[in-house]
N, CA, C and O atoms as a CHARMM CRD file, in Angstrom:
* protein
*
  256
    1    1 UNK  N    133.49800  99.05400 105.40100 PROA 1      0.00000
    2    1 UNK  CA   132.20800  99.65800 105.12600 PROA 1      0.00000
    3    1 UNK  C    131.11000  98.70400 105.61000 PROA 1      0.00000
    4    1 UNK  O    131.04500  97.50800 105.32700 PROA 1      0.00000
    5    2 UNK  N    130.10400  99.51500 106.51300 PROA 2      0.00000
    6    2 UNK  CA   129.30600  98.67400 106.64800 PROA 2      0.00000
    7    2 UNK  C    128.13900  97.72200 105.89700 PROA 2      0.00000
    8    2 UNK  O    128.67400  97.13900 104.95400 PROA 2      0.00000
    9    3 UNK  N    126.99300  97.44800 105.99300 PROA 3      0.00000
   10    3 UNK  CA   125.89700  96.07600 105.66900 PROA 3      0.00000
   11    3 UNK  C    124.88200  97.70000 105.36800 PROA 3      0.00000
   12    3 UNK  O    124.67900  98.69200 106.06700 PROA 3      0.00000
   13    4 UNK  N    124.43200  97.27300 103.92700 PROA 4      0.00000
   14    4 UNK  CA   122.87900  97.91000 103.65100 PROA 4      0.00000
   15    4 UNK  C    121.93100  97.48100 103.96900 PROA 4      0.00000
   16    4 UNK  O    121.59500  96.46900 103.35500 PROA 4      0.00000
   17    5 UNK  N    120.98300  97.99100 105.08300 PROA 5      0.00000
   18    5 UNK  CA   120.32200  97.67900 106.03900 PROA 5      0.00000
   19    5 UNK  C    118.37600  97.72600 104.97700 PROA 5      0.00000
   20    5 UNK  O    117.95700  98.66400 104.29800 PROA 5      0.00000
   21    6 UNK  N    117.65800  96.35400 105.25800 PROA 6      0.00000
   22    6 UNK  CA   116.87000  96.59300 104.49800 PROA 6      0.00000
   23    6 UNK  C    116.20200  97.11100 104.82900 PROA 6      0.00000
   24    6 UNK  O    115.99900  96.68100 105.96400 PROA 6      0.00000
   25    7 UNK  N    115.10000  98.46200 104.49800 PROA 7      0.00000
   26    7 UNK  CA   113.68100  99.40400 105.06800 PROA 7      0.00000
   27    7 UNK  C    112.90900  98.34600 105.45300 PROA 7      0.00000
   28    7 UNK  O    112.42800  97.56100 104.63700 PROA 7      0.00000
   29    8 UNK  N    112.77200  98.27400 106.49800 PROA 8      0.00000
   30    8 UNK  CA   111.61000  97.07900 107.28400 PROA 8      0.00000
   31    8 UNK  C    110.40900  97.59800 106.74600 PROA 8      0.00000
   32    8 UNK  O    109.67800  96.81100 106.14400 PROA 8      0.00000
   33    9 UNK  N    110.02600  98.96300 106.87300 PROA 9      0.00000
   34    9 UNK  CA   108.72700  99.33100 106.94000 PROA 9      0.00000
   35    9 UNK  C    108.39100  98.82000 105.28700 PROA 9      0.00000
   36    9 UNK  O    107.30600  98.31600 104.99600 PROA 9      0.00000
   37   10 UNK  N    109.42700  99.02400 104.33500 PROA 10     0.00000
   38   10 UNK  CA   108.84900  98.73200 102.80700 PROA 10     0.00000
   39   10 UNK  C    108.66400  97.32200 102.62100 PROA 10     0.00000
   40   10 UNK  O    107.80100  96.83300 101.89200 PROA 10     0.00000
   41   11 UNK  N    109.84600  96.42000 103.58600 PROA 11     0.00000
   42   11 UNK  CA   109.65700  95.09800 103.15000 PROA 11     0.00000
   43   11 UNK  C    108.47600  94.52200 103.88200 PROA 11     0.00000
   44   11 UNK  O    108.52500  93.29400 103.94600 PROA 11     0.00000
   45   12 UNK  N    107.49700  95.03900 104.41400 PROA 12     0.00000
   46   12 UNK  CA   106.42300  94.44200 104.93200 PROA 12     0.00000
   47   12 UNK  C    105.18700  95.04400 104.20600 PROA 12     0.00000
   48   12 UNK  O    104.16200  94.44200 104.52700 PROA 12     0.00000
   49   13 UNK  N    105.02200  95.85500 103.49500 PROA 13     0.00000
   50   13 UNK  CA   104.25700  95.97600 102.63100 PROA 13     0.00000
   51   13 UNK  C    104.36400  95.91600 100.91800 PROA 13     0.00000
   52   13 UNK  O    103.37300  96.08200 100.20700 PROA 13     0.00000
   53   14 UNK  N    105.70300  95.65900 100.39500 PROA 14     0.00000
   54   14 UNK  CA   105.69300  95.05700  99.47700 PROA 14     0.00000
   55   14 UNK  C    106.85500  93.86600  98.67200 PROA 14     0.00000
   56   14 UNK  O    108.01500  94.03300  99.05100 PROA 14     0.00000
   57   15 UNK  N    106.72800  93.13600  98.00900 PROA 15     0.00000
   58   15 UNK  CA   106.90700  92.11600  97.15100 PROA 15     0.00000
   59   15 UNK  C    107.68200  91.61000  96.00700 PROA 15     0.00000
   60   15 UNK  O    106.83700  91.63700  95.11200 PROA 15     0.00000
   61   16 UNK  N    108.89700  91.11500  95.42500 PROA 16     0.00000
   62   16 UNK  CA   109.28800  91.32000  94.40000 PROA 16     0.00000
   63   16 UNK  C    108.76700  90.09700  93.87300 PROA 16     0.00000
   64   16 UNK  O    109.03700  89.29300  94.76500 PROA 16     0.00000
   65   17 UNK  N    108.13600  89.41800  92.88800 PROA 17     0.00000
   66   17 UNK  CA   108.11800  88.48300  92.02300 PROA 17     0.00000
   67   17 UNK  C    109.09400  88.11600  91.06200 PROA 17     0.00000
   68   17 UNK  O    109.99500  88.76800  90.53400 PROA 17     0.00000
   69   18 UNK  N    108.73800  86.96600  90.94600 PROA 18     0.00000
   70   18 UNK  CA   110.00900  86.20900  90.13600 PROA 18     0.00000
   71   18 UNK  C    110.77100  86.87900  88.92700 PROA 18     0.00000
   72   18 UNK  O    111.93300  86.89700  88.52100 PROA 18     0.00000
   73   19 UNK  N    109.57600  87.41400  88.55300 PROA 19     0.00000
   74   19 UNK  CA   109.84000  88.32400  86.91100 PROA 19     0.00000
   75   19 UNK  C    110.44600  89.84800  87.40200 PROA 19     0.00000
   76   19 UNK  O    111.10800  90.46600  86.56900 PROA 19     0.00000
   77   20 UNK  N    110.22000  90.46700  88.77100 PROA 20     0.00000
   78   20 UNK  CA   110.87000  91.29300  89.21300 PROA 20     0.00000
   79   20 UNK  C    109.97600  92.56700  89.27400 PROA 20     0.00000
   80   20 UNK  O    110.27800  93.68200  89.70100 PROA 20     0.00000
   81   21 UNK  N    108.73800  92.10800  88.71400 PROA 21     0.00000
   82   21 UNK  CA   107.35700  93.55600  88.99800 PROA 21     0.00000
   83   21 UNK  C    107.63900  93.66500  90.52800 PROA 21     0.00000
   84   21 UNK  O    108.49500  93.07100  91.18200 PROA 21     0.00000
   85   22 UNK  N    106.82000  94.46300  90.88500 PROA 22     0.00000
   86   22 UNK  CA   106.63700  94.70600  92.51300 PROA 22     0.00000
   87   22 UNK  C    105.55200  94.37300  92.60700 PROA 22     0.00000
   88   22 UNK  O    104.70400  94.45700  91.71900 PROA 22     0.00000
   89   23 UNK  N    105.39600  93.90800  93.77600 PROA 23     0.00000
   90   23 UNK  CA   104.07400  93.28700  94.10300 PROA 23     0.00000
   91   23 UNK  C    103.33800  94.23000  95.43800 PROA 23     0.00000
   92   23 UNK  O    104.01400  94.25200  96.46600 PROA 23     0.00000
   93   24 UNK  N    102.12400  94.92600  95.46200 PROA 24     0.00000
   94   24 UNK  CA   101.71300  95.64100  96.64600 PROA 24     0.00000
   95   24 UNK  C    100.41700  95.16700  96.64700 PROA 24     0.00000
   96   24 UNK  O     99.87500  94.45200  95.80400 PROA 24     0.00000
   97   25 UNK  N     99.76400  95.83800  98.12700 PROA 25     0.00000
   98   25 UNK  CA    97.71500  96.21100  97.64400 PROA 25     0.00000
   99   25 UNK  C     97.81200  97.00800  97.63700 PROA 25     0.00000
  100   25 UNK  O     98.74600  97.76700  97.89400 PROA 25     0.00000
  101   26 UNK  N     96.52900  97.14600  97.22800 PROA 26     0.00000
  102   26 UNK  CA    95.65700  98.36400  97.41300 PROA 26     0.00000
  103   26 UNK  C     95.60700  98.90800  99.02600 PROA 26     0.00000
  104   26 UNK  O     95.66300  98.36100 100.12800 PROA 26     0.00000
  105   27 UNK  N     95.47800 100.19200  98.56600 PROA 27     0.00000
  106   27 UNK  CA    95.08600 101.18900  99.80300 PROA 27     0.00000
  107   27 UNK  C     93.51900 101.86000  99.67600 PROA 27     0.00000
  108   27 UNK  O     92.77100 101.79900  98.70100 PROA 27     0.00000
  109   28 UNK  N     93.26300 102.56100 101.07000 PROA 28     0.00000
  110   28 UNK  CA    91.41400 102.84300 100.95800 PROA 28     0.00000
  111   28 UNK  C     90.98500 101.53400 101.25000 PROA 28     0.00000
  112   28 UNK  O     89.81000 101.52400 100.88300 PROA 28     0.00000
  113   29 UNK  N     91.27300 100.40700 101.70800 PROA 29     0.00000
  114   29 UNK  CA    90.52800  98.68000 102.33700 PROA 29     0.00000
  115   29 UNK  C     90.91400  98.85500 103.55700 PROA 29     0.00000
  116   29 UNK  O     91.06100  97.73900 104.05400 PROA 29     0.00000
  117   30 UNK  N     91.24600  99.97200 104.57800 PROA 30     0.00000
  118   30 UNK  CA    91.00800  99.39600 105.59100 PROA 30     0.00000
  119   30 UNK  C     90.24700 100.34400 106.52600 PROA 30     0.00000
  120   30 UNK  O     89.94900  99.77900 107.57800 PROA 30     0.00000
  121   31 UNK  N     89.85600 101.58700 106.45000 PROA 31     0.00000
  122   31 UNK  CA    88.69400 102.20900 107.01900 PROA 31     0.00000
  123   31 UNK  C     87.85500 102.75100 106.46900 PROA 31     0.00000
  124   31 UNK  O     88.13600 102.83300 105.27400 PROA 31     0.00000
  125   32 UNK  N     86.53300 103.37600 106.80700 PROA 32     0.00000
  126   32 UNK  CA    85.26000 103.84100 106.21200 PROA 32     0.00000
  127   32 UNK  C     85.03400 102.77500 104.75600 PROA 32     0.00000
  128   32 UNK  O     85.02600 103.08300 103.56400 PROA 32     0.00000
  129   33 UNK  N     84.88400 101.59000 105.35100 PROA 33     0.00000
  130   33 UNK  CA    84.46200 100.89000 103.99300 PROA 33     0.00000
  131   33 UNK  C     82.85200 100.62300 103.82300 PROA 33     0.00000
  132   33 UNK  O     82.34400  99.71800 103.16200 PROA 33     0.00000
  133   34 UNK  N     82.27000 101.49100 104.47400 PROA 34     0.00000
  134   34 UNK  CA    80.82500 101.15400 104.92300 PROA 34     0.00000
  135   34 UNK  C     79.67300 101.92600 103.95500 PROA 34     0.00000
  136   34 UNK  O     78.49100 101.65200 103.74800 PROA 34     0.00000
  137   35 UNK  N     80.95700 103.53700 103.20900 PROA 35     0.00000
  138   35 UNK  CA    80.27800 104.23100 102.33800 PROA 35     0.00000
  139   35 UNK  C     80.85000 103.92400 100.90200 PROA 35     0.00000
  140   35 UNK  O     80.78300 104.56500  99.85200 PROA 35     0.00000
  141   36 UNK  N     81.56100 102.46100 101.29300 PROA 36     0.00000
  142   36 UNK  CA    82.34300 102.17700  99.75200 PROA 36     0.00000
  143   36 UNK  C     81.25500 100.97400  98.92900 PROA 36     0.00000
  144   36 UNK  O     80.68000 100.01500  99.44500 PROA 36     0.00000
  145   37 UNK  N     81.23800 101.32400  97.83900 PROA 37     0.00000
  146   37 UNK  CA    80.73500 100.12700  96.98200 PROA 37     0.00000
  147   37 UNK  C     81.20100  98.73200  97.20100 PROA 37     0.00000
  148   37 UNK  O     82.36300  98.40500  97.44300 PROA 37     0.00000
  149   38 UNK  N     80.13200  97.91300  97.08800 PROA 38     0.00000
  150   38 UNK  CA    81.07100  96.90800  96.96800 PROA 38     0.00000
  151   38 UNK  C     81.80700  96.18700  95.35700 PROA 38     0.00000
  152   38 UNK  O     82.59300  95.23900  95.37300 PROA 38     0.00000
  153   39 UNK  N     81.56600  96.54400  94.70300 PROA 39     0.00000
  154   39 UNK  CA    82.49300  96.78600  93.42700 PROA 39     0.00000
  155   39 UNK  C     83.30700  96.91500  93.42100 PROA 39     0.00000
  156   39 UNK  O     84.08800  96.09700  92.93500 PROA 39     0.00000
  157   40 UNK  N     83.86500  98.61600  94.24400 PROA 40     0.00000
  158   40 UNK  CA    85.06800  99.22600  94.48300 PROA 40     0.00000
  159   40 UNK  C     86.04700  98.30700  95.60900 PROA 40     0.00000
  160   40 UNK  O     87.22300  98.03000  95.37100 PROA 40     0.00000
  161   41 UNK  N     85.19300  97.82800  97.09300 PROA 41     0.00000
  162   41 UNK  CA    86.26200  96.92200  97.72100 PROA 41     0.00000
  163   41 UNK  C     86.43100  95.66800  97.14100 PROA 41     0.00000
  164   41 UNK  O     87.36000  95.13700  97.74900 PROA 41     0.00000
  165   42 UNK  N     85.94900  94.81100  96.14900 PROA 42     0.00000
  166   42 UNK  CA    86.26500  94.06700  95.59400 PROA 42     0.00000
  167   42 UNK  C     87.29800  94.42400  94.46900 PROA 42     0.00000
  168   42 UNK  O     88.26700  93.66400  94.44600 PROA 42     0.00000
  169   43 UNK  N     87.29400  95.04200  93.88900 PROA 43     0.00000
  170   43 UNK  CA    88.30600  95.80400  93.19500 PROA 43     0.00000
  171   43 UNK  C     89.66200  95.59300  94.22600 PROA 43     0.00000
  172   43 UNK  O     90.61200  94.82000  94.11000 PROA 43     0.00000
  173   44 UNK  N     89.32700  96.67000  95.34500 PROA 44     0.00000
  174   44 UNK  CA    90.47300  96.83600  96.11900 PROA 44     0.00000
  175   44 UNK  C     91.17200  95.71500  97.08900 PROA 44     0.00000
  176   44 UNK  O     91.99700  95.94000  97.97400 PROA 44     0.00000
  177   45 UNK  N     90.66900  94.53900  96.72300 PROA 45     0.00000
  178   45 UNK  CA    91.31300  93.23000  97.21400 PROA 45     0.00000
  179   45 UNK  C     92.34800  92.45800  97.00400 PROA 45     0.00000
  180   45 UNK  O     93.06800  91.75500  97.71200 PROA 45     0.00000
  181   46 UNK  N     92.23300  92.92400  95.06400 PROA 46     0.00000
  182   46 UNK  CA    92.77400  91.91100  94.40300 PROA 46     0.00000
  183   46 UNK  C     94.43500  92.85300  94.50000 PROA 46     0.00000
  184   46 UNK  O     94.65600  93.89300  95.12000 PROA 46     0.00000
  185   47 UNK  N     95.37600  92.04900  93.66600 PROA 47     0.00000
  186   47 UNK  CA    97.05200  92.82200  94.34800 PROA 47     0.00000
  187   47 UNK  C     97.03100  93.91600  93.11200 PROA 47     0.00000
  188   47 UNK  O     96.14200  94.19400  92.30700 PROA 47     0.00000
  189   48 UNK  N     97.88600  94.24000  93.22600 PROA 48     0.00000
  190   48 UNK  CA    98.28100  95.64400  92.67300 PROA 48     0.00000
  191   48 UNK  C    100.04500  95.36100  92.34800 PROA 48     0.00000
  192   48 UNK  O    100.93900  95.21800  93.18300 PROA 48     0.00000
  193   49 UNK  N    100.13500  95.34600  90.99600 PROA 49     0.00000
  194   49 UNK  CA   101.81400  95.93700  91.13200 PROA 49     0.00000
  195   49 UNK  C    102.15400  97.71600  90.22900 PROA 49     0.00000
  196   49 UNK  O    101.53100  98.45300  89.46500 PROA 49     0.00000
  197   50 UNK  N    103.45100  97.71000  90.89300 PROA 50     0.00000
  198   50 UNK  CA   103.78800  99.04600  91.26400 PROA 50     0.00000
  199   50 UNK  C    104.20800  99.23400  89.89700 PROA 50     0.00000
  200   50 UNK  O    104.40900  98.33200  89.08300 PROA 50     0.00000
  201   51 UNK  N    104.34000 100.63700  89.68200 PROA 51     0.00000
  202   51 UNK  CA   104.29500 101.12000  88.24500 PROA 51     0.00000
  203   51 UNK  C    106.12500 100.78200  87.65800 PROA 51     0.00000
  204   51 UNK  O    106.85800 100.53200  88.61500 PROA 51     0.00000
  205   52 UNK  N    106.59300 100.76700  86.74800 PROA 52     0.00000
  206   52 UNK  CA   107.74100 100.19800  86.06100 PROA 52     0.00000
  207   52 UNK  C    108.60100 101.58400  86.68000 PROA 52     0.00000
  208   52 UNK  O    109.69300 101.20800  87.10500 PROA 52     0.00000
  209   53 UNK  N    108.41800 102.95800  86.83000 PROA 53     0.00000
  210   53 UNK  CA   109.17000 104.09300  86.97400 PROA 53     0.00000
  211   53 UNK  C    109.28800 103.61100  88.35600 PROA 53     0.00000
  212   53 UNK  O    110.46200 103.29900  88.55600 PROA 53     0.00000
  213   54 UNK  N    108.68100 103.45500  89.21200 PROA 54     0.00000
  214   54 UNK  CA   108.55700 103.41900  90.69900 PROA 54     0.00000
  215   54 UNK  C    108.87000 102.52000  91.00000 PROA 54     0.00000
  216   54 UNK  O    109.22600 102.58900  92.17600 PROA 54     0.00000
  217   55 UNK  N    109.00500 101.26500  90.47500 PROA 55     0.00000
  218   55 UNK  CA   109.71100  99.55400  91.04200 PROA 55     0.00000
  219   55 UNK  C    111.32800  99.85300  91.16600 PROA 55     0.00000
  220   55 UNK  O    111.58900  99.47700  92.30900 PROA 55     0.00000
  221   56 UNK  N    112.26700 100.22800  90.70400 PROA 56     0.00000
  222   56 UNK  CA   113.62700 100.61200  91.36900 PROA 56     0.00000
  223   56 UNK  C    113.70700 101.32600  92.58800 PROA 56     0.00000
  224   56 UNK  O    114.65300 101.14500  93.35500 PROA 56     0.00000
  225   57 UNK  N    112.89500 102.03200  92.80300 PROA 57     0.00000
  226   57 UNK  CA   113.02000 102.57000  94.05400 PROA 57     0.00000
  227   57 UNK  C    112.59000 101.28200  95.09600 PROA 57     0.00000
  228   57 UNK  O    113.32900 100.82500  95.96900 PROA 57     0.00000
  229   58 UNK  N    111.66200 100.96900  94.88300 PROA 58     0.00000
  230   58 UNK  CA   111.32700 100.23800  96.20900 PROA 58     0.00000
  231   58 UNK  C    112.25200  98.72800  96.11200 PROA 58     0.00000
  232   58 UNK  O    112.54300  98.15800  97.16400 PROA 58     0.00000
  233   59 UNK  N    112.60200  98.24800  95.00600 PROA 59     0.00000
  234   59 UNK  CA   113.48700  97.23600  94.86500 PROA 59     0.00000
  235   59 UNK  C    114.89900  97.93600  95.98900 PROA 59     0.00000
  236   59 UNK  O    115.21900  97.76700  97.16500 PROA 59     0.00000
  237   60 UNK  N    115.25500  98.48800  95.21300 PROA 60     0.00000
  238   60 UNK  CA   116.42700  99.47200  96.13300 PROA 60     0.00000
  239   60 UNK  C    116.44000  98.94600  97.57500 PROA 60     0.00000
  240   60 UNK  O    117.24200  98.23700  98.18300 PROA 60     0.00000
  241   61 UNK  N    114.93900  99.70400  98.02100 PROA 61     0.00000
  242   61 UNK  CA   114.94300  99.50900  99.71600 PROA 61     0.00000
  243   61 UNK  C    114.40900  98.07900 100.00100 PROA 61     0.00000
  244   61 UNK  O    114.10700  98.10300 101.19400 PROA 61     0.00000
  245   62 UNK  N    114.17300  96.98800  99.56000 PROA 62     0.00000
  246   62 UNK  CA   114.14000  95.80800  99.81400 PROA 62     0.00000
  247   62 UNK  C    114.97600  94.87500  99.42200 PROA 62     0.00000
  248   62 UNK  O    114.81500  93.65800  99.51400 PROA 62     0.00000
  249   63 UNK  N    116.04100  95.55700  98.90000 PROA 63     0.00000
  250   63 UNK  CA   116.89100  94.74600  98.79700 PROA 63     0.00000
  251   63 UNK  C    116.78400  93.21800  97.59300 PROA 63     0.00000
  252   63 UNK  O    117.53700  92.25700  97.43600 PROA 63     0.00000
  253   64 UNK  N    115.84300  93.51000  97.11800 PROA 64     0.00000
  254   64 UNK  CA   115.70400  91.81000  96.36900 PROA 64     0.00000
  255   64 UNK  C    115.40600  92.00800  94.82500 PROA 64     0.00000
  256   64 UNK  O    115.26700  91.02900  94.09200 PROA 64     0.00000
């Protein structure tokens, strides 16, 4: 049987931490930021982890 191949595309946009949250950003920071607050892109800078239902899945495809 072959090697489980890791989703490139997931492992480049997100993260597992030590404790095993997922680690992502935010999305909406990278076009039309010109009619965005700056509140809101400061907001949207800081990291983001992924919700507890939804972290097995993406653990899954990254393998870690």
């Amino acid at each position: 049987m072959g090697k489980v191949k890791t989703h490139k595309a997931s492992a480049k946009r997100f993260s597992v931490t030590g404790t095993g949250k997922v680690k992502m950003f935010h999305n909406q920071h990278r076009h039309n930021t010109g009619m965005k607050s700056a509140k809101r892109k400061r907001k949207l800078r800081s990291v983001a982890y992924m919700s507890e239902a939804m972290a097995p899945n993406v653990r899954g495809m990254i393998r870690k």
